[in-house]
C-alpha positions as CSV (number, residue, x, y, z in Angstrom):
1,X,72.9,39.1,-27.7
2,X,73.6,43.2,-27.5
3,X,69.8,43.2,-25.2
4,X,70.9,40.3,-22.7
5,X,74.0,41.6,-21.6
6,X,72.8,45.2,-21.4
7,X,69.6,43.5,-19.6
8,X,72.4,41.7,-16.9
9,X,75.0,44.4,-16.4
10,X,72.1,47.2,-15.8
11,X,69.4,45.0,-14.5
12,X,71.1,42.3,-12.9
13,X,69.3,39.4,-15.2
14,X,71.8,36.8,-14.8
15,X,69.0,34.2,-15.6
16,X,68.3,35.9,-19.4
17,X,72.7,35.6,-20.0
18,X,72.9,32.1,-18.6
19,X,70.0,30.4,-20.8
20,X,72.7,31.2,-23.3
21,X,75.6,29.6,-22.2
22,X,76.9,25.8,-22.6
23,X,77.8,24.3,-19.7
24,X,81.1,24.3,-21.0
25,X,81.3,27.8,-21.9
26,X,84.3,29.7,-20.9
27,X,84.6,33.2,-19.9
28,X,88.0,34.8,-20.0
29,X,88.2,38.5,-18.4
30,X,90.9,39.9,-15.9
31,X,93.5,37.4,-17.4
32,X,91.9,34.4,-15.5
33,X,89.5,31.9,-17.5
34,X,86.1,31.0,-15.9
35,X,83.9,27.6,-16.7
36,X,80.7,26.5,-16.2
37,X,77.3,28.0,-14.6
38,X,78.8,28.3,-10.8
39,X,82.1,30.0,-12.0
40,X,80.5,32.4,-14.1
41,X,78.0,33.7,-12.1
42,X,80.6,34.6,-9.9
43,X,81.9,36.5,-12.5
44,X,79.2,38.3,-12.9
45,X,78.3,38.8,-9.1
46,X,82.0,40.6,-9.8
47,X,81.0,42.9,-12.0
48,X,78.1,43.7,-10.7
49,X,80.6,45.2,-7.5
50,X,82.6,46.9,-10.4
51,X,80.1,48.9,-11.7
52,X,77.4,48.8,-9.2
53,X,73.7,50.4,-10.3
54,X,75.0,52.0,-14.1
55,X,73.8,53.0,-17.8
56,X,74.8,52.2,-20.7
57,X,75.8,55.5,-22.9
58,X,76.9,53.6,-25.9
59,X,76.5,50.6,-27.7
60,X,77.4,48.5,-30.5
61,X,78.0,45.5,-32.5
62,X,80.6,43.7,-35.3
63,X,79.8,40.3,-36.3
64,X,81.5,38.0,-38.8
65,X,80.5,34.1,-39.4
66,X,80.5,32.6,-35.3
67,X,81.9,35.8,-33.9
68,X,80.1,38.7,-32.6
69,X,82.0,41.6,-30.7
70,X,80.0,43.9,-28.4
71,X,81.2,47.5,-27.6
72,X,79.7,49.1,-24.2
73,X,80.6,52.0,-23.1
74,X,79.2,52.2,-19.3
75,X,78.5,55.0,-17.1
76,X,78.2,54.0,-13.4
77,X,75.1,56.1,-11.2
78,X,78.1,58.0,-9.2
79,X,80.7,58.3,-11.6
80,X,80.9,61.3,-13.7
81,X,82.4,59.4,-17.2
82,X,81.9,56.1,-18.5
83,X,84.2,53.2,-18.9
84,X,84.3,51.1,-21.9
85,X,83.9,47.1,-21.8
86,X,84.4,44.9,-24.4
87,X,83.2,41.3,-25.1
88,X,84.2,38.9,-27.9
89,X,81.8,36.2,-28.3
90,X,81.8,32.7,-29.9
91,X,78.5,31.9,-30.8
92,X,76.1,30.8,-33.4
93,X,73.4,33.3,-32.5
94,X,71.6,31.3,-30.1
95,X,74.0,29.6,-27.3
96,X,78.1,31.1,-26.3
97,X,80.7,28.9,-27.2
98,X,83.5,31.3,-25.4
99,X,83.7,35.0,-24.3
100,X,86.6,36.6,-24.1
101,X,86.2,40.1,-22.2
102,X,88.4,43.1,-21.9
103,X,87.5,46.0,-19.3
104,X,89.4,49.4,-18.6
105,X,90.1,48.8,-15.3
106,X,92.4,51.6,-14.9
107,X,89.5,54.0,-16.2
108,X,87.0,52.0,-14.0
109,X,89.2,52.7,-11.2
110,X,89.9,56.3,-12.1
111,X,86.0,57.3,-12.4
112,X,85.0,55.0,-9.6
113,X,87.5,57.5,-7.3
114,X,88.9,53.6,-6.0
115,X,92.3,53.2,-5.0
116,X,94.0,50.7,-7.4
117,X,94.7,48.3,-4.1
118,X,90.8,48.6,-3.6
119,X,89.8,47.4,-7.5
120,X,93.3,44.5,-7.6
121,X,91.8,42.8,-4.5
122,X,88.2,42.3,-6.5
123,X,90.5,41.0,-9.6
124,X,90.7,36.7,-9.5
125,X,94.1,35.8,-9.4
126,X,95.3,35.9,-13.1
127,X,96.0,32.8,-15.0
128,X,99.9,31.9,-14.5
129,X,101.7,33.5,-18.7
130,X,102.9,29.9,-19.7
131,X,105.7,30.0,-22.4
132,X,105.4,27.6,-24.9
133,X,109.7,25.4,-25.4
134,X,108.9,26.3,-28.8
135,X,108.6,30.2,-28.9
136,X,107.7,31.8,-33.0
137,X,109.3,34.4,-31.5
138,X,112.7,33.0,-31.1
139,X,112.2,31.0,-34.6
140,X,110.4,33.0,-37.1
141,X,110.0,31.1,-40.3
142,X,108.6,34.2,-41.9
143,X,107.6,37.8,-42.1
144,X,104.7,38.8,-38.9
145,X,101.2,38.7,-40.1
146,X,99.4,42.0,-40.4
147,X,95.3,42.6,-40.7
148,X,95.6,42.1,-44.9
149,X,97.0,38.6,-44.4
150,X,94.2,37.7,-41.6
151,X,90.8,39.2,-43.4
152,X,89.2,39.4,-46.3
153,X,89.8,43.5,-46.6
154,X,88.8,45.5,-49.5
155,X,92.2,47.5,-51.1
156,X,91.0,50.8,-49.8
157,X,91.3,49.7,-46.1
158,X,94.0,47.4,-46.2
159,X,96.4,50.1,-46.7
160,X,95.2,52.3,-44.0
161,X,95.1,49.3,-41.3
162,X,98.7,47.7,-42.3
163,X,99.6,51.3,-42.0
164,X,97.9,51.2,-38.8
165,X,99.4,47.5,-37.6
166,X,102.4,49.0,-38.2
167,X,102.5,51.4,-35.8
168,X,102.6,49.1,-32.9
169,X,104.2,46.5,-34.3
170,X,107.6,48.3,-36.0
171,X,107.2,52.0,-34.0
172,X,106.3,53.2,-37.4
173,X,105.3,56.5,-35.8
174,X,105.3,59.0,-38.7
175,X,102.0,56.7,-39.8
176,X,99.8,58.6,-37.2
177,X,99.5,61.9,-38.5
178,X,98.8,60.4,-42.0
179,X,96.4,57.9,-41.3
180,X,94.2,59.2,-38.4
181,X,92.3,62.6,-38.5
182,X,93.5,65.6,-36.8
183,X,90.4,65.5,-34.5
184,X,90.3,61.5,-34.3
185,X,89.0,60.2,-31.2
186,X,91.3,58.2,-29.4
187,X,90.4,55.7,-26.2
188,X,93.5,54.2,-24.5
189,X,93.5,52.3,-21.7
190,X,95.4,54.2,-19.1
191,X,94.0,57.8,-19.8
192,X,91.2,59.0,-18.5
193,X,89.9,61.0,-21.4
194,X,89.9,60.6,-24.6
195,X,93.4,61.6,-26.3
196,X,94.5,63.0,-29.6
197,X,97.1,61.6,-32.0
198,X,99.7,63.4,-30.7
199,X,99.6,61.6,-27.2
200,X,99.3,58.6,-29.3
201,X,102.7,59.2,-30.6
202,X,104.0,59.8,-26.8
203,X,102.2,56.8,-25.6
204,X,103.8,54.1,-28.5
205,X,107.3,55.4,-28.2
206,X,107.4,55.2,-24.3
207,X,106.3,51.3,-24.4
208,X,109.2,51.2,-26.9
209,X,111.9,53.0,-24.7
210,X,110.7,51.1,-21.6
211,X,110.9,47.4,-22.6
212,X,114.3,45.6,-24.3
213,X,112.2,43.6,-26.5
214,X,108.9,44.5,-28.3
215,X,106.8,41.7,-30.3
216,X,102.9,42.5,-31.2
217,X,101.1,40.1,-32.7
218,X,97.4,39.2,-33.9
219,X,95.1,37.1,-32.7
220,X,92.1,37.7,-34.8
221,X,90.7,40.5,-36.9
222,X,86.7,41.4,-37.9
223,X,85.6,43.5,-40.7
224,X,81.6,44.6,-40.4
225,X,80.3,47.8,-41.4
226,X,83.1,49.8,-42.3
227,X,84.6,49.5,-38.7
228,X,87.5,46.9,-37.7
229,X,88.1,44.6,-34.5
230,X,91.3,43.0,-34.0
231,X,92.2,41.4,-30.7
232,X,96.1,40.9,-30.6
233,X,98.9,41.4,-27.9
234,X,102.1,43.1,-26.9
235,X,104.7,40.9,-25.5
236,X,108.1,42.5,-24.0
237,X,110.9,42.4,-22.0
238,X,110.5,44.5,-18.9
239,X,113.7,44.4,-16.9
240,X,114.7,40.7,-18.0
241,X,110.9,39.3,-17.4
242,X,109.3,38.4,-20.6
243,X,105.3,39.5,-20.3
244,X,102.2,39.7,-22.3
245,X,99.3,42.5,-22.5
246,X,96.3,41.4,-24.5
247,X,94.6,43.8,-26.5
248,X,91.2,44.8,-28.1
249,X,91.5,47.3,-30.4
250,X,87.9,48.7,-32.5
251,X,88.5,51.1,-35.4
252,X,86.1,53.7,-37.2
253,X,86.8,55.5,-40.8
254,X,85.5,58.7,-42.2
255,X,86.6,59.7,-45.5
256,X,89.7,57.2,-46.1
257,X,90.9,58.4,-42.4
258,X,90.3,56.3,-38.2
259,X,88.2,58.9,-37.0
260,X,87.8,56.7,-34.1
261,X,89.9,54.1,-32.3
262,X,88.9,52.5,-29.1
263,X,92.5,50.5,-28.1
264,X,91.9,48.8,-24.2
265,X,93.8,46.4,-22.2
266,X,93.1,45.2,-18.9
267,X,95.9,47.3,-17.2
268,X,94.8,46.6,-13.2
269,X,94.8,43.1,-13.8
270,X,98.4,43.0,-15.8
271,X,99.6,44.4,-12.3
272,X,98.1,41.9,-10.8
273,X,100.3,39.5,-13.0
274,X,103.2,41.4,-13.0
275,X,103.6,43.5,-9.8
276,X,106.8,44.7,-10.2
277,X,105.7,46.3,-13.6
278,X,106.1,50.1,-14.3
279,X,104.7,49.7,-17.8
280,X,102.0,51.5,-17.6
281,X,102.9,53.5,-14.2
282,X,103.0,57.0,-16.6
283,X,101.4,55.6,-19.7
């Protein structure tokens, strides 16, 4: 799987990709969900404009039972950094069930030297954020789950990643400095370097003070190789609208510490959803 979409974003082989997809697969990137052959090869005609002729710099895979997550970290022929893009498959090994995709877009746009009006008008129009009349958030029966109650986690991690859970979920801030080393590596979507744990701090605590309401929840959680995946999201109230930022978030130890932590969200295309949002207008 890793080969054919390195072989389509850098060689343009859309052929190789689709011999692997149902005709009912669905491909979900930009906060808009694509089906079928016709759809999805405009997809990818899409990100072939995103990233025009690139490299890939990185690369690498988590897989648990039917799920396989790919990490690429892309470095487009003109730009001078590279942008990381992140795809969470359904699959047995042979044909995709469902992809789920998260790109930087804000980094894309930011290395690409675009103006964000130039990079939202190649976004599809997002899906419309449906609230459900029954909301768990309004009615919780019990306490949130964290990565322990989700994975099958050995004790020496499940410490460190609750620990870690919790600071986006409960703004337990004073968890950073104890949990991530001093040099940690830190990708977030809306800088355009990597950052240090002390921005992380900044960064939390600023989604806090901007939105009334805070409620992060997970979606899923992988455990390969000693590094995590958990896909989850961060729903708020931004000046009395209610809206929802899905995140991907892949974690590295070294020596009972996240040495690395690649946490993206698809921030062009949540403007796109929410245009009035000043979320992420500072980061």
């Amino acid at each position: 799987m890793l080969t054919t979409f390195i072989n389509t974003i850098t060689k343009g082989d859309v052929a190789g990709l689709q011999h692997k997809l149902l005709h009912s697969t669905c491909w979900s990137q930009h906060l808009h969900k694509a089906y079928g052959a016709g759809q999805i090869k405009n997809r990818l005609i899409c990100l072939f404009q995103q990233f025009g002729k690139c490299t890939i710099e990185e690369s690498f895979e988590l897989k648990s039972d039917n799920e396989h997550i790919i990490c690429l970290s892309i470095k487009p022929e003109k730009a001078q950094s590279s942008v990381h893009y992140i795809l969470w498959l359904e699959t047995n090994g042979q044909v995709i069930k469902s992809i789920d995709a998260m790109l930087d877009t804000m980094k894309l746009d930011c290395i690409n030297k675009h103006s964000k009006k130039t990079i939202l008008n190649t976004l599809p129009t997002p899906d419309a954020f449906i609230l459900h009349d029954y909301d768990q958030q309004n009615h919780l029966q019990c306490e949130l789950a964290t990565p322990t109650n989700i994975a099958n986690i050995s004790d020496k991690l499940a410490s460190l990643l609750d620990a870690w859970w919790s600071i986006w979920s409960a703004a337990q801030l004073s968890k950073i400095d104890s949990i991530y080393e001093k040099q940690a590596n830190i990708i977030l979507s809306g800088h355009e370097d990597a950052i240090k744990p002390s921005a992380l701090f900044e960064f939390v605590m600023n989604k806090y003070v901007h939105l009334s309401r805070i409620f992060c929840q997970i979606e899923k959680v992988i455990v390969d190789k000693g590094q995590v995946a958990v896909k989850w999201y961060l729903d708020g109230d931004e000046n009395g609208k209610r809206i929802r930022v899905p995140y991907v978030s892949i974690l590295s130890f070294k020596e009972g510490k996240i040495n690395q932590d690649i946490t993206i969200a698809d921030l062009c295309a949540h403007k796109k959803r929410y245009p009035e949002s000043d979320l992420y207008s500072h980061c």
